[in-house]
C-alpha positions in Angstrom: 11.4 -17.4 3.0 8.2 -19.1 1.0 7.2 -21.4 4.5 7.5 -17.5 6.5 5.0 -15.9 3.8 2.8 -19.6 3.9 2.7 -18.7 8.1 1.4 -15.3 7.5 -2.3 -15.1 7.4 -3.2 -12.2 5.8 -0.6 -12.9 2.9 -1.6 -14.9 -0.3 1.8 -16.5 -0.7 0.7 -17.8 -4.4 0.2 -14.6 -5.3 4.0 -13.0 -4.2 7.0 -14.4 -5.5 10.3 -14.4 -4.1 13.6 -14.5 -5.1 16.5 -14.5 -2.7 20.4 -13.9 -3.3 23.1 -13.4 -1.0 21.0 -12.0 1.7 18.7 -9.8 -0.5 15.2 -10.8 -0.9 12.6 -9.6 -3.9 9.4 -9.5 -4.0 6.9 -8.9 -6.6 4.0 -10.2 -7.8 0.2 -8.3 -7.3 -1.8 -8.0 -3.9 -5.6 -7.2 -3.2 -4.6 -4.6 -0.1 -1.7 -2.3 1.0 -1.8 -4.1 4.5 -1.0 -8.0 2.7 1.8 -5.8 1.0 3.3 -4.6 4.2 2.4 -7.6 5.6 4.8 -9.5 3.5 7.1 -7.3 3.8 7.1 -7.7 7.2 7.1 -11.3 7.1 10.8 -11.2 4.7 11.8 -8.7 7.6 11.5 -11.9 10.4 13.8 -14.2 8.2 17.4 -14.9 9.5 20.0 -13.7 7.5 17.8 -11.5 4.9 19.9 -8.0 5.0 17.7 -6.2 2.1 14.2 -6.3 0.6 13.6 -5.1 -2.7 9.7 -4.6 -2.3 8.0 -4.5 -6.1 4.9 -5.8 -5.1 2.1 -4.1 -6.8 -1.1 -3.1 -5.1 -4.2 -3.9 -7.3 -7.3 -2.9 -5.8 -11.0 -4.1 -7.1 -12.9 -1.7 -9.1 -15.2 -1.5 -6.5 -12.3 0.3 -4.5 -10.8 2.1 -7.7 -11.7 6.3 -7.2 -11.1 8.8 -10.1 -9.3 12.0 -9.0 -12.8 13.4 -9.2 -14.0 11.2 -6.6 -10.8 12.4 -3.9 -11.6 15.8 -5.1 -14.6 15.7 -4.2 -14.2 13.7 -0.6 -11.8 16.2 0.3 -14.1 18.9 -0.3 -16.8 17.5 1.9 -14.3 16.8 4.5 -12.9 20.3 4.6 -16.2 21.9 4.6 -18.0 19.3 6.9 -15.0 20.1 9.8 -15.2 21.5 12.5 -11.7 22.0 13.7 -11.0 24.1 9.8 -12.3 27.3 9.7 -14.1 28.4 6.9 -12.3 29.6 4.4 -9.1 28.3 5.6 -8.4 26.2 2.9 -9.5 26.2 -0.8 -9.5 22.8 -2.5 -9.6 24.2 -5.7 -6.4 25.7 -5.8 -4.5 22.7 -4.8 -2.0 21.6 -6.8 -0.7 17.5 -7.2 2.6 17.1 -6.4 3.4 14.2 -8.4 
């Protein structure tokens, strides 16, 4: 399992660690990008005889790439209003409500 995450480029295998038992793999550990996370994922995915991933990897993303909700507020705003294809009007990004 380790020697298929050390063949996938865009993985930093030191920073994932693996644990395997009867044909479940786990991962975990912290990556820089959501594409190394599926990335590794993919890479437990190509291993004969793994039947389950448990995926706990944690994205951690630089502070240059951190963005308050303020920030998406704000993006999604400009986006609405800059479209074309939305009428105006159409959609009111101050009522939206999080979901989470």
């Amino acid at each position: 399992m380790l020697s298929e995450l050390k063949y996938e480029p865009s993985v930093k295998a030191t920073d994932i660690g693996v644990v395997v038992k009867d044909g479940t793999v786990t991962l975990d550990g912290d990556v820089a990008n959501y594409f190394e996370k599926w990335d590794a994922v993919r890479a437990a995915q190509r291993v004969a005889g793994v039947e389950a991933i448990a995926d706990d990897i944690k994205v951690k993303l630089p502070d240059s790439l951190r963005r308050t909700d303020g920030d998406i507020a704000t993006a999604a705003a400009n986006q609405i209003n800059w479209s074309q294809r939305i009428p105006s009007g159409a959609v009111n990004p101050k009522t939206a409500v999080a979901l989470n």
